[in-house]
N, C-alpha and C positions, 0 to 999 in steps of 0.2 A: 186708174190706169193699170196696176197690179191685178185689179181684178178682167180686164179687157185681154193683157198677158196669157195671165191664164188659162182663159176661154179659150184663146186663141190655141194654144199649144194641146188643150185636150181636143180641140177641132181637128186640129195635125195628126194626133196620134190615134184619134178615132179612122181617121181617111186612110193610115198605113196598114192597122189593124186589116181594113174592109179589103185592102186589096191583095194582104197575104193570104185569106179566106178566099176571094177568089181564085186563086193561084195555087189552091191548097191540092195535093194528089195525094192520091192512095196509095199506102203503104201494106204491101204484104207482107208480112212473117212467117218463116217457115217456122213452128213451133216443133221441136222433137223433144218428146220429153214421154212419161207413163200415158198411155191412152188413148193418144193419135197416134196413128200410122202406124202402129205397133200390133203383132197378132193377138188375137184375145181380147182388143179392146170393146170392150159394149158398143160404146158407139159405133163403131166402123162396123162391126157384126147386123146389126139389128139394119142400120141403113145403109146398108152397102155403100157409104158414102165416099167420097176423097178427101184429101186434108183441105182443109179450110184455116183463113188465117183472118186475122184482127183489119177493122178498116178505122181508121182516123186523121185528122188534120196533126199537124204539127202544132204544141200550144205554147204561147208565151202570152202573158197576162201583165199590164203598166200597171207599174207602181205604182203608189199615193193615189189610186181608185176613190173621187169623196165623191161620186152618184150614190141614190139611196137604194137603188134596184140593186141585187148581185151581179157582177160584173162578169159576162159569159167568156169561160177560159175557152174553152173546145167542143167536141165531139167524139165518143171512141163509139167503134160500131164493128157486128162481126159480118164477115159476109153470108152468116149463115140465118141472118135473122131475117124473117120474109114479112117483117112486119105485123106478127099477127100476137106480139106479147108477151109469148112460153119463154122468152128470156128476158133475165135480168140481170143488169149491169152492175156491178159492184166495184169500189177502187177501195185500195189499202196501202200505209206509206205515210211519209210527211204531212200532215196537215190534211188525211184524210178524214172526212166527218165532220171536222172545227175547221177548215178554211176554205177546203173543196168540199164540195157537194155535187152528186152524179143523178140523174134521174135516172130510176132503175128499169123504164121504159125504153127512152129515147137514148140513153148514153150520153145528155148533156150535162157539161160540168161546171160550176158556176161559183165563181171566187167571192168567198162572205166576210171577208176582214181586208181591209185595208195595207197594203204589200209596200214594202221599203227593202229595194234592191242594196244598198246599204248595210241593212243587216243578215240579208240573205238573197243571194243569185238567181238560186232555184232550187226547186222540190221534184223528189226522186219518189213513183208512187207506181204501183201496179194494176193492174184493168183485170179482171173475171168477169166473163161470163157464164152463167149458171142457168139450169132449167128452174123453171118456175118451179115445174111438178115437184121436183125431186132434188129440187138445190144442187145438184150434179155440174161438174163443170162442164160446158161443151166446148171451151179450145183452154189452152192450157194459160199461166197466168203472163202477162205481157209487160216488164216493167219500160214507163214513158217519163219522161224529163217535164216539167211547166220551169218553163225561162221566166224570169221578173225584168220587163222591159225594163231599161233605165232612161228615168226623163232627167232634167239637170234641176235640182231640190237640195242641192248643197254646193254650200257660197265655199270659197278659198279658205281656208285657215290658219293660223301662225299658230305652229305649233310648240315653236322654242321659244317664244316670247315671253319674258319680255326681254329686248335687245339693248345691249349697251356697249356702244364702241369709242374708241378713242381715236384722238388724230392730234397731232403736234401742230403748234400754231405757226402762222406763215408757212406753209403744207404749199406746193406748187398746184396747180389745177390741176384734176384728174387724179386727186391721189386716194388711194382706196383705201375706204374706211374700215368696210365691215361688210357680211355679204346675212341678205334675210331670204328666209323659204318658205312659202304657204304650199301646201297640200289641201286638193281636192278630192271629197268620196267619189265621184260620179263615176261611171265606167271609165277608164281613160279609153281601152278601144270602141266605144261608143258615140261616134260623132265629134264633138269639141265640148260637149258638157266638163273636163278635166283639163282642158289647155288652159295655163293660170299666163296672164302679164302683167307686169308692176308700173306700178308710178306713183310720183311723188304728191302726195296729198296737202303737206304743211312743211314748208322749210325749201320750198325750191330753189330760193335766193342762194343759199350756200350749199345747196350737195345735191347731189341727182342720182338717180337707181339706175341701171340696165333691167329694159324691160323684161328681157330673157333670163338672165340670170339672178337678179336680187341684188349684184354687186352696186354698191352706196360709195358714191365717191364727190370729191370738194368740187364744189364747181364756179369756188374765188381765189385766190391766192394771201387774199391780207386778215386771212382768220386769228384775232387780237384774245389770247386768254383773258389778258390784263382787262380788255371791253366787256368780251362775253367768255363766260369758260367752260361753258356745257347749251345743247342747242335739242329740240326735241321735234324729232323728225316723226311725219307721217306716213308713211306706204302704204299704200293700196294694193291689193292683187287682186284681178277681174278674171274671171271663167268666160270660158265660149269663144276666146282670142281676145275679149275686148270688145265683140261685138255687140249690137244691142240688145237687149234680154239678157247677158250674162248676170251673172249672180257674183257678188265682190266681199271682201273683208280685207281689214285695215289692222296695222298695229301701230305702236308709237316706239322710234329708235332713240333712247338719248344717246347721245354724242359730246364725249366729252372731250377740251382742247386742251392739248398736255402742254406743259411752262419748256419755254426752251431758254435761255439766258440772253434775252433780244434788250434787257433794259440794266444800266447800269444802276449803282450804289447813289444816291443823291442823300446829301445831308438838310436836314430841315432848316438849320441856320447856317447862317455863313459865319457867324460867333456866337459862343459860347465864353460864359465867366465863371470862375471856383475863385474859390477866396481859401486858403490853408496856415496857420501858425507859425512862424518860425523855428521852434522847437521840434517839428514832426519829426521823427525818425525817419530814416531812409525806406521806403518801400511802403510809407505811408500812401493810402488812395486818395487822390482829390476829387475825381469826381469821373460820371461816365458821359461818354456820348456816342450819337446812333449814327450809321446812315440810313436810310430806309431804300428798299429793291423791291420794286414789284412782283419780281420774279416770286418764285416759291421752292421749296425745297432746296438742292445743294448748290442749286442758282442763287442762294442768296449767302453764300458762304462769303464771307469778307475777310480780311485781314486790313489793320493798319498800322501805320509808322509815322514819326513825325520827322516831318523836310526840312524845317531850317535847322543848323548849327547849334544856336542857342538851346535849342530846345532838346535838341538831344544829348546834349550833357549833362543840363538840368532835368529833365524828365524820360520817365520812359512808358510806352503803350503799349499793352497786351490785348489783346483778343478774348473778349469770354463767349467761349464754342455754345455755350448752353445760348444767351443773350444775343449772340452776335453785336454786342458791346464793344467801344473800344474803352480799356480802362489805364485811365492816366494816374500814374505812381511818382513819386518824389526820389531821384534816385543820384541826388548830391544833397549834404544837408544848406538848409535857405539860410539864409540874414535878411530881415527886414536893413539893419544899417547900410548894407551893401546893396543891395536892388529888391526897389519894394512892388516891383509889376515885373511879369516876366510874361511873353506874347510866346504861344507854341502854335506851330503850322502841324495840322493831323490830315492823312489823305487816307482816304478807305477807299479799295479796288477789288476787283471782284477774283477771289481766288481760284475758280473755275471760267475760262471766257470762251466761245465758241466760236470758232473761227472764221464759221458763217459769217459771223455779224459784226465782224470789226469792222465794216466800212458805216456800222451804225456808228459808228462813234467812238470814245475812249470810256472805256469801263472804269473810271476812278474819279473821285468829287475830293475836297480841299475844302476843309472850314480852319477858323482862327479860333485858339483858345490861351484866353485873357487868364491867370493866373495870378494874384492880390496875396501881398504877403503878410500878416499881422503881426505887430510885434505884440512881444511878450517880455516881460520881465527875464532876465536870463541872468546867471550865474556867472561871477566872474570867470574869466580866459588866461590860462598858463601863456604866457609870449617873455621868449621863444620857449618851444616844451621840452629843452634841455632835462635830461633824466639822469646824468652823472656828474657825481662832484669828487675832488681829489681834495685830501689833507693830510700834513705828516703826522705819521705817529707820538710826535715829540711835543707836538702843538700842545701851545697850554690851554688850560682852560679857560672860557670865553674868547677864544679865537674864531674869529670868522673863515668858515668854511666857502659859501658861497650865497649869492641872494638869488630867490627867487621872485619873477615879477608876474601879475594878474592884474588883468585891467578889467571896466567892466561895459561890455559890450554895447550896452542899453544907451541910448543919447542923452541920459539923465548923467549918466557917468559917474556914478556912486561911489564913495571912497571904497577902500578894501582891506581886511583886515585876516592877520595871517594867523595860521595853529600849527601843530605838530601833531597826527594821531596817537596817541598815547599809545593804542593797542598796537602799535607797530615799533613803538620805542617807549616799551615798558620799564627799562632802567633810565629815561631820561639821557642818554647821552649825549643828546643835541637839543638847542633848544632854537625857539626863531624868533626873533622880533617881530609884533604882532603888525605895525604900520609898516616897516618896511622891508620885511621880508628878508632880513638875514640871519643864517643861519649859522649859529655858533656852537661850539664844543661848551657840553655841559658837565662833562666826568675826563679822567685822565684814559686817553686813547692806549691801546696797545695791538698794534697790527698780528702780534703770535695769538692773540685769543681769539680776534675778529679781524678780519682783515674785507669785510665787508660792511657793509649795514643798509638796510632799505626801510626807509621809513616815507609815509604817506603826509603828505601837505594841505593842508585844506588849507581853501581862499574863500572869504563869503564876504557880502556886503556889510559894510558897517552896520548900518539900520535895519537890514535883512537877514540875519543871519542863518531862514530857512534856503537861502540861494549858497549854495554851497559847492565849491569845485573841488576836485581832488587830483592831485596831480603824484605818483611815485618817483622816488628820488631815491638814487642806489648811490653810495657815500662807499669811494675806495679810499681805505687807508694806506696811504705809503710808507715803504718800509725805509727805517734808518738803523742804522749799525750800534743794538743796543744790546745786543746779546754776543760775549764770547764765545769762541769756539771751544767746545768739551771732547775727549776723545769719547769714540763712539761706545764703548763698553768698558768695564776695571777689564784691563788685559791681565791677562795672569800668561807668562810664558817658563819654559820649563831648557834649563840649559845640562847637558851631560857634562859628567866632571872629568872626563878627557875629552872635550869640546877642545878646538881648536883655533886659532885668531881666526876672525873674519869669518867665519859661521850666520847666517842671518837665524836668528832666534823667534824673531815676531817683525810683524807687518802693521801700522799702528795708522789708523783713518781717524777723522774728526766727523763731529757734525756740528751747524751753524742752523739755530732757529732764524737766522735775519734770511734775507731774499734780496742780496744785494741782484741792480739792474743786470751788471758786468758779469755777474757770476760769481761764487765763490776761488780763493788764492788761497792756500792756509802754507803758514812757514814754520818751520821744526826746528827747534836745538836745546839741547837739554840744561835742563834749570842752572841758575847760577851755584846753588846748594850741591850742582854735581858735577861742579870744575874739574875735581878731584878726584872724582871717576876713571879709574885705569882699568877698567875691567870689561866695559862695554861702550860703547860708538854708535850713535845715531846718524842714518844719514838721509836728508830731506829729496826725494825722488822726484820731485817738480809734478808731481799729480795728483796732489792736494792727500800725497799719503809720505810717510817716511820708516824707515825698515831699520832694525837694531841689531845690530850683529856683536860675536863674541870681540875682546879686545889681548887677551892672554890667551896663553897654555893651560888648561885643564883649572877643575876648581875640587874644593877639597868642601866636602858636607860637614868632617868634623869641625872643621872651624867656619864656616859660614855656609847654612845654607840654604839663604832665603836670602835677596837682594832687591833694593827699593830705587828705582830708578824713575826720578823726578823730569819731564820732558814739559817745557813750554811749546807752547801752540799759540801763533798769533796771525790773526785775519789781516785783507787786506785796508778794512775801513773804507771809507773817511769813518770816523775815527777810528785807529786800529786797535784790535781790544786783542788780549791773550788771558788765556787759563794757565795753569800745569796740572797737569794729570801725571798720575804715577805706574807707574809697569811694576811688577812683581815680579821677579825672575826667582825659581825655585831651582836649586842643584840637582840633579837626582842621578841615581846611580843607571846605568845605561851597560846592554849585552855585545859585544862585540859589534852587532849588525846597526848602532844608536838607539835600538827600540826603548824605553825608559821601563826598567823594571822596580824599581822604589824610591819615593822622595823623601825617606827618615833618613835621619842621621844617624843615630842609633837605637839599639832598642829601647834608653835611660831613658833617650832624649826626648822630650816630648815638643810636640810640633808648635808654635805659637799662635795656629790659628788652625780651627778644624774645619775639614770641609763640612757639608752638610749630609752628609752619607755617615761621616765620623761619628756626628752628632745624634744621628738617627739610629746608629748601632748603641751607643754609648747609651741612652734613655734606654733602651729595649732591654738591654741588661738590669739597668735599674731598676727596672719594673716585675724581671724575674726574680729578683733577691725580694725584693716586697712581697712577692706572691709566697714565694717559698718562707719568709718568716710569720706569715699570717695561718698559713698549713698548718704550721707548726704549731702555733700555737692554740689553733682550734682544736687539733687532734688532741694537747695536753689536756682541757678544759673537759673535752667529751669521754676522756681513759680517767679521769679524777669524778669527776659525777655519777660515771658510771659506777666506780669503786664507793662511793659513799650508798648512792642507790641497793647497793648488794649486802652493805651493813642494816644498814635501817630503811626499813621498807618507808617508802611515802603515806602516811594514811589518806593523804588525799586520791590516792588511788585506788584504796580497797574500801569505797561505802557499799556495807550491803543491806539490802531494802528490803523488806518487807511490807507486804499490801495487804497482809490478811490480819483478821486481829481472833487474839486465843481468849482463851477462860482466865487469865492472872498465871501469877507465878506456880497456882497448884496445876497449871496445866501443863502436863511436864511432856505430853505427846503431840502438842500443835508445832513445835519446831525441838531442832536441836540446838542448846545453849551452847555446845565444844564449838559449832561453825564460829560464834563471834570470840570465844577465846582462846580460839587456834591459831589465829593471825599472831596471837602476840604469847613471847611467852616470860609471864608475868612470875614464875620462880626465879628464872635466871638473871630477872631485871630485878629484883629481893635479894637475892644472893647475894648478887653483884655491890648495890650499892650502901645493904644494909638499913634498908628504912627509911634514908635522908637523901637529901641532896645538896645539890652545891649551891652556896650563893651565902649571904648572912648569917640561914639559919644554922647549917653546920648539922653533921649527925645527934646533938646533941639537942635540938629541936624535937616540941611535939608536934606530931602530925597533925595532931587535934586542933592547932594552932591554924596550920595553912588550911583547915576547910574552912575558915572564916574569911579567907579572901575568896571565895566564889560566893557571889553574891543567891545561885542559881541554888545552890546545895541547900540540904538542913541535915544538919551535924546530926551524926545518928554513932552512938559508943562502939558499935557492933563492927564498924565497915572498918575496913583498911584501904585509904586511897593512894595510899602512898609511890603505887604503882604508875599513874598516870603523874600524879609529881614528877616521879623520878625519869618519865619520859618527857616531858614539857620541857624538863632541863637539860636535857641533854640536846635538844633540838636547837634553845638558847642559845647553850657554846657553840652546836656546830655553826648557828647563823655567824655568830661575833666571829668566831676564827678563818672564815670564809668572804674576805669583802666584797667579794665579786659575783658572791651569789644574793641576789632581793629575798627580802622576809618574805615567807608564806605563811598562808594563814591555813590552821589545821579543822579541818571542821565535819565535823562526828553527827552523824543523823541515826539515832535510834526512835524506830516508829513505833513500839510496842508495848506496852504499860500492861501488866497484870491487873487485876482489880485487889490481889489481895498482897501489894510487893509492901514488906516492910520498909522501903524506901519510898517514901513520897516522891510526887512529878519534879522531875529538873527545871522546870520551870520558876523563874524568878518572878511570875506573876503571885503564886501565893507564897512568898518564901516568907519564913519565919521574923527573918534579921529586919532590919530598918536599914537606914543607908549611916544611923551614925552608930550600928555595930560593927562596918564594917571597916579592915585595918589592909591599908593599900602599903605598907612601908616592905611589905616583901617586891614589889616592882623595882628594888631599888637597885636588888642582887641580881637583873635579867642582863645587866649589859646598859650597852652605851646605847644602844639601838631603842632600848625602851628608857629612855635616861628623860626626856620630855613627857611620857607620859606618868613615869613617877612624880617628875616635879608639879604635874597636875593635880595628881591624886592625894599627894604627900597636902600642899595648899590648901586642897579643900579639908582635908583632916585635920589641918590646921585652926581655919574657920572655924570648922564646927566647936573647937576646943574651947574655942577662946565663946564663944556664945552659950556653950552649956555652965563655963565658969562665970 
């Protein structure tokens, strides 16, 4: 049948062709350009000829040409050609050579490719003709138009596709969806090849197009998301009106039904059960439950609450935004002994409702929720939870304060057994009977130290005693009248000695550590011990103070001037207590205007109590006599030392060294010998004492004698030592006459030995003597100071005496 089409439409377009060929006229062209009609031109010279112009049909050539012949577009012709050859026809342009083709005889032009008006309208192309001879133009170039007939060879198309619209469900009929558009290549001003109309191919049940326009609109009223929620429409667009032969293309629209809020919250049961502890804490969860909505998105937003009474005391329902859950919380604590099933009504309603559709119904559903309570083991219960207890301070020990009672909740009903937390009454002050809960004074109360106390009570099961209550318990102690009144400071007051009767002196307060209910009273009058009293006058002011004033004329400091005034003070009680305290009244001497300028009596007199300024001066003084006799005596010590230092030089001060070593005694240029006996000068110490020294030996000793107590020396006839003797001992006395100065010890460093000294090494390594040559009984004459070590030495020379005999 397509192929019959066809046929049919090239039969059409072959019959329209033939009759604009015959219908075709001759076109002149005036040509003005180089070489016609112009002076000079060869042509017109040679042939005296006139202008001459192009003869041709008008060409247009149908597209999509599939004969296997080339498809004959025209004929261009001049009027100069008289048929005999000498011209040829030549074209240039668009698709000259490769699509047209001219015979360069006849001027026929003959289309060799296949044309699609489509991709191109038409081709713009120029005519020459030329002499054969001389290839010379003979009219000038003539540009001609080839139109590309349009047959209809392209269907409708959707170009924006693919479509997807939306429409809200329960939509009224006629409500516009979406609008679709196909475009056609074909000429539009060409016949109806390009007139597109629509219609609906698949889906005609719910929507229908406008043929004219595209517009897709509902064509039910009871379009259901919840049923169907997207629908996949066909359109068709037909070319040529619709008519037969047109050429059509189709697309596919989905359609998608948007949720409007048509369907309420429904719960899947009509009850639910949780089961929860008795012990739970407040705001414990027991469990969740749903409604379900068909709806989608913020159509399915819910909120719930629970409707009866009971249940909303006992429980409470929140919303979770994420879940759209209602979640049921515990929000009093439960007793199983008290109610062991608790029924909650929960009702979920749609928190967005549109007002469309309330004649649909009530947007809210009601289930029952069964709540099962468990018991538990539970910890004894304070009843009632009384937290304050009163006791006098007087109470004796083991008195009962108060009881406290814990029962135990559980229907087993376990005995219970009581404690006191230590860490809260670490001194023990109270204690409690473990069965029944009373609580006694453990220590003697005193409300002035503690006038509170809070201590913690534990209650636990006898058999359990991981079940543990705790209950705090604040313990006031009450005051009673067990402290006198004391005045509030030692008053010291000060009266001038021409003071005058009835002068107030001093203003005299008490203070009361008790806390009577009533408030303190305190009453004044002076002690019995100061009946006798003619000299001053207490008088009690009724405001818990009393004021003392003068009782004579003037007072005299030489005969008294210091006054001791004894005042009792006594509270209101029950029981009424009193002190006496004493007032000081001092005399002093005072300037015309009463200012107080001295409170001595005289200069002798010395005062019988010092203030503390007295005192402070008085030490400071002391302290400078101590400094200045210790001055003193240091500067003595350093002007006498000094003075001894100036006599006799230290030799512990003058060692002098030597590091080099010489040839012996014959070397008499390696040092100077005057350096080591300039220090001392050893005539005047000869002169002076004549050879000897003091102690035993007496002048009349030989010196020969004392080199035998230096163990170090060896006696040699020649030397005279006598000089260091007589310095050794003088150094003796000055130790012994001096007790205040410590023994020093003298000590002599000669580094130097000749090889040729007639005196052998000081050294006691090779000394001559033995130890029982030597005679220690001169240590005896050094002093008291060396008195131990003679009786050392003396001993052992004893010893040896008695062993040689």
């Amino acid at each position: 049948m397509a192929k019959g089409l066809q046929g049919f439409l090239w039969t059409m377009l072959l019959l329209f062709c033939a009759i604009q060929e015959l219908g075709s006229w001759a076109m002149h062209t005036a040509v003005e350009g180089p070489g016609l009609g112009e002076p000079g031109d060869p042509a017109l010279l040679a042939g005296g000829r006139v202008k001459r112009g192009w003869v041709w049909n008008q060409f247009f050539v149908v597209e999509e040409y599939t004969g296997t012949e080339p498809l004959y577009v025209g004929k261009i012709h001049s009027d100069s050609d008289e048929g005999d050859g000498s011209i040829k026809y030549t074209i240039s342009g668009e698709g000259a050579g490769t699509i047209f083709l001219i015979d360069e005889i006849t001027g026929d032009i003959h289309a060799t490719e296949r044309l699609d008006r489509e991709q191109k309208t038409f081709y713009t192309l120029r005519a020459q003709a030329r002499d054969r001879q001389t290839d010379q133009l003979l009219e000038p170039e003539s540009e001609f138009i080839i139109k590309v007939q349009d047959i209809n060879d392209s269907e409708p198309r959707f170009l924006e596709g693919p479509y997807i619209g939306s429409v809200a469900e329960l939509s009224p009929i006629g409500t516009s969806v979406m609008q679709v558009m196909a475009s056609d290549a074909d000429d539009p001003t060409y016949g109806s090849s390009a007139r597109v109309v629509y219609s609906v191919l698949e889906g005609e049940q719910h929507f229908t197009v406008d043929s004219k326009t595209g517009v897709i609109r509902t064509a039910v009223a009871d379009l259901d998301r919840e049923t169907q929620d997207r629908y996949e429409v066909v359109i068709r667009a037909t070319d040529m009106a619709g008519q037969l032969g047109g050429l059509s293309g189709s697309t596919t629209v989905t359609i998608v039904v948007t949720d409007v809020n048509d369907n309420p919250p429904r719960f899947p049961q009509k009850m639910y059960q949780f089961s929860i502890v008795e012990t739970a804490p407040v705001g414990t969860a027991i469990g969740r439950v749903k409604a379900e909505d068909s709806d989608v998105g913020e159509n399915t937003d819910m909120t719930y609450q629970v409707k009866d009474e009971e249940g909303v005391e006992m429980f409470k329902v929140t919303t979770d935004s994420n879940t759209q859950e209602a979640v049921i919380t515990v929000q009093k604590p439960l007793d199983y002994e008290s109610k062991k099933v608790h029924t909650v009504v929960v009702e979920a309603l749609n928190k967005f409702v549109d007002p469309r559709f309330v004649d649909l119904g009530t947007f809210r559903d009601q289930t029952i929720v069964r709540v099962s309570v468990l018991d538990v083991d539970e910890p004894p219960e304070f009843r009632p939870p009384s937290d304050l207890m009163e006791v006098q301070e007087d109470a004796h020990v083991g008195s009962v304060v108060g009881v406290v009672t814990a029962l135990d909740p559980d229907t087993a009903n376990h005995p219970v057994r009581y404690a006191i937390d230590r860490s809260t009454d670490a001194e023990r002050i109270f204690d409690i009977d473990a069965k029944t809960g009373a609580i006694v004074t453990g220590k003697v109360l005193d409300r002035e130290t503690a006038g509170w106390h809070n201590i913690t009570v534990l209650a636990m099961e006898a058999d359990n005693h991981s079940q543990v209550s705790r209950a705090s318990l604040r313990i006031r102690i009450l005051d009673v009248n067990d402290n006198p009144p004391e005045l509030a400071t030692p008053y010291e007051a000060s009266v001038c000695e021409d003071a005058k009767p009835g002068q107030l002196i001093q203003t005299i307060s008490v203070v009361d550590r008790d806390e009577p209910q009533s408030g303190h009273r305190f009453y004044f009058t002076l002690a019995p011990e100061a009946t006798n009293n003619h000299h001053f006058s207490l008088l009690d002011i009724q405001d818990n103070t009393a004021a003392v004033h003068t009782q004579r004329v003037g007072f005299n400091r030489q005969e008294q001037d210091v006054y001791l005034l004894p005042i009792l003070v006594v509270d209101s009680g029950p029981p009424a207590l009193s002190s006496t305290g004493t007032l000081t009244i001092r005399v002093c001497g005072c300037d015309s205007n009463g200012a107080i300028q001295s409170c001595n009596s005289t200069a002798y007199v010395v005062s019988a109590t010092l203030s503390p300024g007295a005192l402070i001066a008085l030490l400071v003084c002391v302290l400078i006599l101590v400094v200045l006799v210790l001055l003193i005596l240091t500067l003595k010590r350093h002007h006498k030392s000094h003075l001894t230092s100036e006599d006799d030089e230290d030799m512990r001060d003058n060692v002098i060294k030597y590091n080099d070593e010489g040839g012996g005694e014959q070397d008499t240029e390696a040092y100077d010998m005057s350096a080591l006996r300039s220090l001392y000068d050893f005539s005047e110490i000869k002169a002076g004492d004549g050879g000897g020294g003091p102690g035993e030996g007496g002048p009349g000793r030989n010196p020969a004698s004392e080199l035998h107590a230096l163990p170090q020396w060896v006696q040699s006839p020649d030397l005279d030592f006598s000089v260091f003797r007589d310095y050794i001992c003088r150094k003796v006395e000055q130790a012994d006459e001096d007790l205040s100065v410590p023994p020093y010890d003298s000590f002599q460093t000669y580094a130097f030995e000749g090889s040729d000294s007639p005196v052998p090494s000081l050294s006691s390594i090779n000394t001559w003597s033995s130890g029982s040559e030597q005679d220690f009984s001169y240590l005896g004459g050094w002093g008291p100071r060396f008195r131990q070590l003679a009786a050392l030495y003396a001993g052992r020379r004893g010893d040896e005496d008695s062993e040689e005999s």
